[in-house]
C-alpha positions as CSV (number, residue, x, y, z in Angstrom):
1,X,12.1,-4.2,-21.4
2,X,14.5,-1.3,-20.5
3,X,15.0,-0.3,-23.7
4,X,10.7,-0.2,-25.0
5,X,10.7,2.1,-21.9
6,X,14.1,4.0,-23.2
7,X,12.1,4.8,-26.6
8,X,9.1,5.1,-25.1
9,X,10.5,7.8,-22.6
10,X,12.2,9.9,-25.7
11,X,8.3,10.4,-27.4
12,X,7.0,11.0,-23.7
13,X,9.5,13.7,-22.8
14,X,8.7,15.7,-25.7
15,X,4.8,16.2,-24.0
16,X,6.9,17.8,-21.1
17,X,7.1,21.7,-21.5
18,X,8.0,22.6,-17.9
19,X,11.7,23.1,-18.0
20,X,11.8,21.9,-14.3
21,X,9.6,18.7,-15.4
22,X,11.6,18.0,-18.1
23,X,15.0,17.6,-15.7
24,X,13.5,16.0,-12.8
25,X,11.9,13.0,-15.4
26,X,15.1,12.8,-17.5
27,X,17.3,12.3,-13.7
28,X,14.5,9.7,-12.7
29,X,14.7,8.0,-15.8
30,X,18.7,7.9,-15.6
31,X,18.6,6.4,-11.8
32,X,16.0,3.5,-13.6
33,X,18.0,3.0,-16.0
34,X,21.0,2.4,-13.4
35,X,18.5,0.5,-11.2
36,X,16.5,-1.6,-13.5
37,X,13.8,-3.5,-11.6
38,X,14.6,-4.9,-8.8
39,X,15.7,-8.8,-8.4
40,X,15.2,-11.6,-5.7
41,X,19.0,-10.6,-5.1
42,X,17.9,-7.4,-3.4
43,X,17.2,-8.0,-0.1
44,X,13.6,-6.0,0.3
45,X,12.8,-8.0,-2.6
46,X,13.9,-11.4,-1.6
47,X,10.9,-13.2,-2.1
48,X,9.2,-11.2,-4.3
49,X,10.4,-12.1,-8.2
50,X,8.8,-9.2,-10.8
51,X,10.0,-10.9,-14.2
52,X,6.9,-11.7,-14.7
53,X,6.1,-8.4,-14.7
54,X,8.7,-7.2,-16.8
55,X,8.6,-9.3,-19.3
56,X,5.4,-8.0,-20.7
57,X,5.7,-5.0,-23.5
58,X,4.0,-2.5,-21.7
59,X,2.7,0.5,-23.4
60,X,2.7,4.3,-21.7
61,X,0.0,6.6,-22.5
62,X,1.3,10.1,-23.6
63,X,1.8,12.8,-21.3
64,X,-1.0,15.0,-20.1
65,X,-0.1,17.5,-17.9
66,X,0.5,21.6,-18.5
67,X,3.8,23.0,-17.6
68,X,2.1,25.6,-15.4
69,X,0.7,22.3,-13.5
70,X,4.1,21.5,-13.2
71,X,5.9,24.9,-12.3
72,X,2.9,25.4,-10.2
73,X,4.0,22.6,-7.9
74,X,7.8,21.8,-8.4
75,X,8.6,22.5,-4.6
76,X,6.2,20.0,-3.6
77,X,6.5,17.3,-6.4
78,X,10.7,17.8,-6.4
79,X,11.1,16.5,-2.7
80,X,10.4,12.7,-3.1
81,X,13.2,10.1,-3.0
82,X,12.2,8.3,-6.0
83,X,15.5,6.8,-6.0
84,X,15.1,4.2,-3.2
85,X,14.5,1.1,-6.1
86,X,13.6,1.2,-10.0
87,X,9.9,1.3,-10.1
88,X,9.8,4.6,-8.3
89,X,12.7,6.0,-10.4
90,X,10.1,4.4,-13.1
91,X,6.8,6.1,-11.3
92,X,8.6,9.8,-11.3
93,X,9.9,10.2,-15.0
94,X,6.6,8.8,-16.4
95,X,4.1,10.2,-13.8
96,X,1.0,11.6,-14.0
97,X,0.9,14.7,-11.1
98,X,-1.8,15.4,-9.2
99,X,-1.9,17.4,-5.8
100,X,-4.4,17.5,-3.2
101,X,-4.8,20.8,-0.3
102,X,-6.8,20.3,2.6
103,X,-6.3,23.8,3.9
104,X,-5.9,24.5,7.8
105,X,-8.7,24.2,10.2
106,X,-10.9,22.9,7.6
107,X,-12.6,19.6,7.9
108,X,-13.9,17.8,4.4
109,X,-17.0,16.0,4.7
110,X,-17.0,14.3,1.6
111,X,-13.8,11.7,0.8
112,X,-11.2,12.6,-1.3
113,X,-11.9,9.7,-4.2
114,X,-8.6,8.4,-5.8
115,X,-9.6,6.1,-8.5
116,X,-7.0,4.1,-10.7
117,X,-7.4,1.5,-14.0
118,X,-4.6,1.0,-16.1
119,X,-5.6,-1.1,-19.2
120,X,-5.0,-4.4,-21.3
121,X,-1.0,-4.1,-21.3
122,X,-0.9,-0.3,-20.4
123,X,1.2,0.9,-17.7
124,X,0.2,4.0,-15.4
125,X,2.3,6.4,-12.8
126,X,-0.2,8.1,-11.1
127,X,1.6,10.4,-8.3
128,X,-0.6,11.9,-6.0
129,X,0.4,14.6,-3.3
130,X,-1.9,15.1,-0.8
131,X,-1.0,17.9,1.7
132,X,-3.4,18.1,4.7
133,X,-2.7,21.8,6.3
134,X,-2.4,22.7,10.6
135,X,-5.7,21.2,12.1
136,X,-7.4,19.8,9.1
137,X,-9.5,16.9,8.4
138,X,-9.9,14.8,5.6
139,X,-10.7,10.8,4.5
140,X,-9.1,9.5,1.3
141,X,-10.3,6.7,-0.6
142,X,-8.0,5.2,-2.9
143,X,-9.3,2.4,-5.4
144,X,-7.2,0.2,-8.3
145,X,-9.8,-1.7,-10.2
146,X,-7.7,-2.6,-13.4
147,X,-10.0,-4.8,-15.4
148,X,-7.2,-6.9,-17.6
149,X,-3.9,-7.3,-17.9
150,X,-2.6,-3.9,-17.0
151,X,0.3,-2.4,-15.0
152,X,-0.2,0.1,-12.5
153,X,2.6,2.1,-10.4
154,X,1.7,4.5,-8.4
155,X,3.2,6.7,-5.6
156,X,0.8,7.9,-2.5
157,X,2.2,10.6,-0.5
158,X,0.6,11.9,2.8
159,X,1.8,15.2,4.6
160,X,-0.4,15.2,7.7
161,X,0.3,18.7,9.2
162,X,0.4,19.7,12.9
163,X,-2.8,18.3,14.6
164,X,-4.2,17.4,11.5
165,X,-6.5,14.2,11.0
166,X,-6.1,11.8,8.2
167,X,-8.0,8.7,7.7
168,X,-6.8,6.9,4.4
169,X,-8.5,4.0,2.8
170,X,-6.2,1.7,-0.1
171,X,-8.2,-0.4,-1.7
172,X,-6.6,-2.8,-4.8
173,X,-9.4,-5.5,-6.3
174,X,-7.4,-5.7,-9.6
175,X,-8.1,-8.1,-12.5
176,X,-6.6,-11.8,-11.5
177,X,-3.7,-11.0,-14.3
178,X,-3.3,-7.7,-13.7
179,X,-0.2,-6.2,-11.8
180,X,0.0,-3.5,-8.8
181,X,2.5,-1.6,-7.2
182,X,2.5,0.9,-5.0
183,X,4.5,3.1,-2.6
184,X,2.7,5.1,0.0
185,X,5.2,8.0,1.9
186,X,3.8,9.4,5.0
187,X,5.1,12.1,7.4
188,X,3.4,13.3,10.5
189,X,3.6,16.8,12.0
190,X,3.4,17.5,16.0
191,X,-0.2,16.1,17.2
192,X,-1.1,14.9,14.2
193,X,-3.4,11.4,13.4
194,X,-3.4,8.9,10.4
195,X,-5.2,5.7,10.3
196,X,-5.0,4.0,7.2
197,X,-6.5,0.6,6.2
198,X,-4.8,-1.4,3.4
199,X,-7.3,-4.0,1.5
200,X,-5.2,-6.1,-1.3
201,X,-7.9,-8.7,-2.6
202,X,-6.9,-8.7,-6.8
203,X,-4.0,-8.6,-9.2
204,X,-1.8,-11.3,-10.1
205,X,1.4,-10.0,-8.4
206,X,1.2,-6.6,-6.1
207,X,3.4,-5.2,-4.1
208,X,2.9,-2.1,-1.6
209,X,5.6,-0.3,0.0
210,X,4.9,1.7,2.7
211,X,7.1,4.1,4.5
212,X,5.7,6.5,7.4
213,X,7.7,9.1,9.5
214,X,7.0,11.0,12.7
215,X,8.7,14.3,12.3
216,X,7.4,15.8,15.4
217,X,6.1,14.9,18.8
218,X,2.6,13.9,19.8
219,X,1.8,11.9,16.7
220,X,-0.1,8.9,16.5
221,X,-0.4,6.0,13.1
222,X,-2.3,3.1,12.8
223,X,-1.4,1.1,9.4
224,X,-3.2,-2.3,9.2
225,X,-4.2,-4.0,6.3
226,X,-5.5,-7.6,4.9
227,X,-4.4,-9.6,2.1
228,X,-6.7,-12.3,0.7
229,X,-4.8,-14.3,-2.0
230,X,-5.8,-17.9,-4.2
231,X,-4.9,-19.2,-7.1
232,X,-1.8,-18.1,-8.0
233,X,-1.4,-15.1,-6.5
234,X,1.6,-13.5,-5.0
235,X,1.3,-10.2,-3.1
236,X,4.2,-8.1,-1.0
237,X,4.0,-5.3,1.8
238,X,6.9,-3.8,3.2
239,X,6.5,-1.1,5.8
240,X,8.7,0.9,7.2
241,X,7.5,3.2,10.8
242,X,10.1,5.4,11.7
243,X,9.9,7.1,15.1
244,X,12.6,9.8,14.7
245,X,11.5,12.0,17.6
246,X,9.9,11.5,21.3
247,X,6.5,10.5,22.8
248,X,4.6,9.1,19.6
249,X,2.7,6.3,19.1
250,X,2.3,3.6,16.2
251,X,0.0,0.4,15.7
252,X,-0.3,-1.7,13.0
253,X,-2.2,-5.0,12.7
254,X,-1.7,-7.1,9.0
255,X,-3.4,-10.3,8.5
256,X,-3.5,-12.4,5.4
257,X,-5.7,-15.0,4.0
258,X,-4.3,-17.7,1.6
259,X,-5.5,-20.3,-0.4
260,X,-4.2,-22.5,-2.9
261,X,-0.9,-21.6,-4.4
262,X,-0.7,-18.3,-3.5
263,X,2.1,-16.9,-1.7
264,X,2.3,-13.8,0.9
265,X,5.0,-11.5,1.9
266,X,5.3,-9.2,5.0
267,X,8.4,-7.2,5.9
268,X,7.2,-4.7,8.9
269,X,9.9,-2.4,10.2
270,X,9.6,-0.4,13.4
271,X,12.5,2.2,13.7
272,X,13.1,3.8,17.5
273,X,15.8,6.7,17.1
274,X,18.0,7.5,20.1
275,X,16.0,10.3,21.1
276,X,12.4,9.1,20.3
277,X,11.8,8.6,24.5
278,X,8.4,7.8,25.4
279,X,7.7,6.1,22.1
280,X,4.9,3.2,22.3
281,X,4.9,0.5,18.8
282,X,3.0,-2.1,18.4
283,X,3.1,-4.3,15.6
284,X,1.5,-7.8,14.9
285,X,1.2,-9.9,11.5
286,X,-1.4,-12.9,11.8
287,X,-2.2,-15.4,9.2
288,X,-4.1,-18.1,7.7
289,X,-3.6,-21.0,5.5
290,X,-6.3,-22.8,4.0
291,X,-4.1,-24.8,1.4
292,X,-1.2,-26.9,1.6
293,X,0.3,-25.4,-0.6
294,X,-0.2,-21.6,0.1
295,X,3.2,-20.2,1.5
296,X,3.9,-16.7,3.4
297,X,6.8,-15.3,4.4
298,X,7.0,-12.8,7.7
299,X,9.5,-11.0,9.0
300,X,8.0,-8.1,11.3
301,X,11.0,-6.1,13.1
302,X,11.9,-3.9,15.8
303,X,14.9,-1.9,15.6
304,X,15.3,0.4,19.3
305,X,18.2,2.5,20.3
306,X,16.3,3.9,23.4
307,X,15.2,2.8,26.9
308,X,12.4,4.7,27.9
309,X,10.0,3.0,25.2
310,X,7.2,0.4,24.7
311,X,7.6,-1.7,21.6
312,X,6.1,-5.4,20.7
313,X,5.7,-7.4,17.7
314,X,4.6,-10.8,16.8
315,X,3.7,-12.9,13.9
316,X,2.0,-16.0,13.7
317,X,1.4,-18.6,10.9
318,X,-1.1,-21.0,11.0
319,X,-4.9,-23.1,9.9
320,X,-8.5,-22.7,11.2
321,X,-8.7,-23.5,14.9
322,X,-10.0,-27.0,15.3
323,X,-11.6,-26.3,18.7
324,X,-13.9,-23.4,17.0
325,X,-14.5,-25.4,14.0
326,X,-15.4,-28.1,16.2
327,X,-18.0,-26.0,18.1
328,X,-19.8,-24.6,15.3
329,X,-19.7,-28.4,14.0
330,X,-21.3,-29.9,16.4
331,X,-24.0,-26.6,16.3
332,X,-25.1,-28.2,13.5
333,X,-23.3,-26.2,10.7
334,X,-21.9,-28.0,7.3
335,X,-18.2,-28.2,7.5
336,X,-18.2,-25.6,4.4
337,X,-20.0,-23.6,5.7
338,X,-18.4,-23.6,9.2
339,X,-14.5,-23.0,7.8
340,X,-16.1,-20.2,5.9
341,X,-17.4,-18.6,8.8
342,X,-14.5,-18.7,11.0
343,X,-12.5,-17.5,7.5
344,X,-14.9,-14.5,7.0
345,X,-14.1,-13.4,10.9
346,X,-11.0,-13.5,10.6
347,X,-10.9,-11.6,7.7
348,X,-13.7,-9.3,8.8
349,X,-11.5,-7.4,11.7
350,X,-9.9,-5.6,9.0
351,X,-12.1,-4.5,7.2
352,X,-15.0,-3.3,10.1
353,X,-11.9,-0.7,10.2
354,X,-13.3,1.2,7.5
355,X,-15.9,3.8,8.1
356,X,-17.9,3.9,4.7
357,X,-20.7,2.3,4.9
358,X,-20.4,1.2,0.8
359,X,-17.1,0.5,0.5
360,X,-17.6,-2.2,3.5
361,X,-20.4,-3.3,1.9
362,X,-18.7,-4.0,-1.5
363,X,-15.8,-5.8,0.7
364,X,-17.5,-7.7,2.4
365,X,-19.3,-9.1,-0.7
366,X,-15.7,-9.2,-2.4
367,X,-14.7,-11.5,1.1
368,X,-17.7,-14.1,0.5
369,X,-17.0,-14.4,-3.3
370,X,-13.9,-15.5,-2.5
371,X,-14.9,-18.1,0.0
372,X,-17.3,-19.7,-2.6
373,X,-20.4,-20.0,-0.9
374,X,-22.7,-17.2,0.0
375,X,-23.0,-16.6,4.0
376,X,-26.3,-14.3,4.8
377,X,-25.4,-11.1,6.7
């Protein structure tokens, strides 16, 4: 596998005209060839094994991107750690830039639409940079619909300015063979907001890294998501909230629904710095098991070197409530019908999150699909 990508990477480098491009891919693609992909040896990727992934001969589209795109933007594309695991050593010396400028004071009223496919045995790096400006506004909508067999990577990174507001919708309904991963790097200026809402429904291994900083005081986060997994499906979030400085606040609620054989990981840490006084984190991971033989690890964690905070987290593990299913039996309701109910709600907390009216729509349809039998809004 390296070495396809090693003689893949020697046609792909010659696209790159951008003197500055050039050196930052060819150090990326030297730290992945160090790295290699991770392995169930490393500990953030314990339960999550990606030879299936790797085994495939994936094919990389050739580079289109203009050095002036590139010189244009080196400051801001340059500062990312893409050294933190192999696949986003990978994303940076094969990605396709793009950068996003919500300047200051403005508000957008119309969604900023990121829209990913990678297809039958392709693999994409789409690297986005979106940079919201002092007391802007903005909602992002980002969609991975692969249709086949495909292999997407992508990097997400949010710079929410001072007092800026950032809503930020991740939505992955991938092809059942299809694989997914992502990493999503956040940083919050003084007074800022960002709620984001993480929907992992597809794909036949995903994973989705997601690593948020307060940088300055008075910010606020909410990062919740859902996974809904059958068959065979095996899908990963790790998140990392680090409160580095006083008086913010973070929340994130994660459920997962999972049928089957499929098998769920959640690794949620909560950092509180010595001097981050004042700091309120809450953190919960709830889930659902519908088959015997569905499996999910959780490990959500708090990590506090300061007094003058208020921090909880929680996980739980478990089936449909046999006093609810109960009720709604003796209501009248088939026994179907009734477990896919109490599924749907469950479910359904996530996803009334999101404040686009279609997108909810499609989820929600995407929700019942999965439960088999139609339920009538």
């Amino acid at each position: 596998m390296e070495t396809s990508f090693t003689e893949q990477f020697r046609q792909f480098i010659e696209g790159e005209k951008s003197a500055g491009g050039r050196e930052l891919r060819e150090k990326a693609f030297a730290v992945f060839a160090a790295l290699g992909f991770p392995t169930p040896n490393d500990e953030d990727w314990k339960y999550t094994n990606v030879a299936p992934l790797s085994r495939e001969p994936w094919v990389v589209p050739p580079l289109m991107l203009s050095p002036s795109d590139f010189d244009r933007n080196e400051d801001r594309i340059a500062g990312f750690d893409f050294g933190r695991n192999g696949f986003t050593a990978l994303n940076m010396a094969f990605a396709c830039f793009s950068i996003h400028v919500i300047p200051k004071d403005m508000a957008f009223a119309e969604p900023i639409k990121l829209e990913y496919s990678a297809a039958n045995r392709m693999m994409t790096s789409p690297h986005v940079v979106i940079i919201a400006e002092a007391g802007s506004k903005a909602t992002i909508v980002e969609s991975y619909h692969a249709s086949s067999s495909g292999f997407t990577n992508a990097v997400t990174r949010v710079m929410v300015g001072d007092n800026a507001n950032i809503t930020h919708y991740r939505v992955q309904r991938n092809a059942p063979d299809a694989f997914n991963i992502g990493t999503t790097d956040v940083t919050l200026g003084a007074g800022s907001s960002y709620d984001s809402t993480n929907i992992n429904l597809g794909g036949r291994l995903s994973r989705h890294d997601i690593d948020l900083k307060f940088t300055a005081e008075g910010g606020e986060a909410w990062v919740d998501g859902l996974y809904m997994l059958g068959g065979n499906q095996h899908h990963d979030t790790h998140s990392i909230i680090d409160h580095t400085v006083p008086n913010c606040n973070s929340h994130q609620t994660y459920k997962g629904v999972l049928n089957d054989n499929s098998r769920g990981v959640f690794n949620g840490k909560v950092f509180v710095r010595e001097n981050a006084h004042g700091t309120d984190a809450q953190q919960s991971n709830k889930n659902l098991l519908l088959s015997n033989d569905a499996r999910v690890d959780t490990k959500p964690q708090l990590e506090i070197f300061n007094d003058d905070v208020k921090c909880s987290h929680g996980a739980t593990v478990g089936q449909l409530e046999e006093e609810q299913l109960f009720y709604l039996l003796t209501r009248g309701l088939p026994e179907v019908l009734a477990k896919n109910l109490l599924t749907y709600g469950f479910a359904e907390e996530v996803i009334n999150k999101i404040g686009i009216e279609s997108i909810k729509k499609e989820l929600d349809v995407a929700v019942l699909n999965r439960l088999g039998r139609p339920i009538e809004l």
